[in-house]
N, C-alpha and C positions, 0 to 999 in steps of 0.2 A: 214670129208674131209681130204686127205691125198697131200701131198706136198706142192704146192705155198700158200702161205697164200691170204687173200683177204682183200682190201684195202676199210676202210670204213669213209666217214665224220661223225664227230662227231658234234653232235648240240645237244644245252643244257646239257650237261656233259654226253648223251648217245649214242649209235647206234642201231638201229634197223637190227638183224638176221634173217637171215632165216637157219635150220635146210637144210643140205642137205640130210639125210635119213630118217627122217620123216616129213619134210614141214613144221615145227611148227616155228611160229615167234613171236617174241619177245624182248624187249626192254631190254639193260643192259647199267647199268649206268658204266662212267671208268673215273678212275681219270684223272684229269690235269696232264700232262708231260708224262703221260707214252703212248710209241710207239708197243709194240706187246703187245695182250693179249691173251691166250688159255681160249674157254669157253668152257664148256662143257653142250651141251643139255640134259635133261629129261631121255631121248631115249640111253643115254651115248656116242652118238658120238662127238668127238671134235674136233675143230678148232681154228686154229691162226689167228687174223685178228691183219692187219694193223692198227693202228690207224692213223686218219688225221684230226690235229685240226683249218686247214688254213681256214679263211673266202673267201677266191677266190680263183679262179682255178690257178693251173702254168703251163707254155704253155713252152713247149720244143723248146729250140732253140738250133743255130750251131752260131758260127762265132767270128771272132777276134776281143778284146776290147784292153783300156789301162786301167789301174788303176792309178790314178795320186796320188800319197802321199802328206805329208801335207810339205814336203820339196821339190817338184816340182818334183821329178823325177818319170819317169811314168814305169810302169812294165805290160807289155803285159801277155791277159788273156785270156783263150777261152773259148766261154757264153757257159752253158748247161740248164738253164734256165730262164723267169721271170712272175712275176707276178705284179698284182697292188701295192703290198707293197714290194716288196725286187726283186733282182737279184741271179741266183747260179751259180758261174762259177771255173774252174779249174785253177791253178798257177803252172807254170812250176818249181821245185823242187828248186833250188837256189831262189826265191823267197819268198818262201812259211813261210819261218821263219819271215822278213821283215813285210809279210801280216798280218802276227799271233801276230803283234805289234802292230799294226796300228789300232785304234778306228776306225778314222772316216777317208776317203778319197772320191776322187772323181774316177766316172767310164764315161769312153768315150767310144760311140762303134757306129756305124750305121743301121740305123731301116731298115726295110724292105722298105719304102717307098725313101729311097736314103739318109735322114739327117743325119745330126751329132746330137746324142744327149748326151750332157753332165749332170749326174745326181751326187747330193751329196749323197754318203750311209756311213752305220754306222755297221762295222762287226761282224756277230751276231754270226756265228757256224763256226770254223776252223777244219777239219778231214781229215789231210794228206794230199793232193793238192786240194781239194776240200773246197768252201768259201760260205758260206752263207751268204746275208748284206740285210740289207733293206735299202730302200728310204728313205732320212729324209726331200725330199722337199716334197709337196704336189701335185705335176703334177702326171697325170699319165701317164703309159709309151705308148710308142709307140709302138707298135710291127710289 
């Protein structure tokens, strides 16, 4: 397979292929942390697959949050994703350093269904204006 790679979950430290030039499928085991891997079939054709080690899905969203710091002052955010355990969302560029400080903060944004919901998270992956956090209450979200 040539170009876009394909995005696979991982359970029990494997993924299951399928060969796209001979149909042969097959189990390959991939380590913890790593995100692309090229395999190569039997048959010698090769492919790059996505690695994906999330126990739930993430559900694409659009819309404007605040991020409130552990010193009150809140810094507006725009969500691009969430899930049962964590939030992904963008930070407008003068912010972004601020974010890339900050452990733990609070996030405020409204659901689909009209509420305000205020969640604790804890910042897990910073890359350029782009924040990855998760949940640290136990509710789950609303979407």
């Amino acid at each position: 397979m040539r170009g876009k790679s394909q995005t696979y979950t991982v359970k029990d430290g494997r993924i299951r292929i399928t060969c796209s030039r001979c149909a042969r499928k097959q189990y390959v085991t991939v380590p913890a942390g790593l995100r692309k891997k090229m395999i190569r079939c039997t048959c010698g054709q090769s492919a790059l697959y996505t690695l994906n080690f999330r126990s739930s899905a993430r559900e694409a969203t659009s819309g404007k949050a605040f991020v409130i710091l552990p010193n009150g002052r809140e810094c507006p955010v725009y969500l691009c994703d969430i899930s049962l355990g964590g939030v992904g969302f963008n930070v407008p560029v003068q912010y972004s350093r601020t974010m890339a400080n900050v452990p733990e903060a609070r996030i405020k944004f409204r659901s689909i269904t009209g509420s305000m919901v205020l969640r604790r998270i804890r910042i897990k992956c910073v890359s350029n204006n782009r924040i990855g956090a998760e949940f640290l209450d136990g509710k789950p979200p609303t979407f």
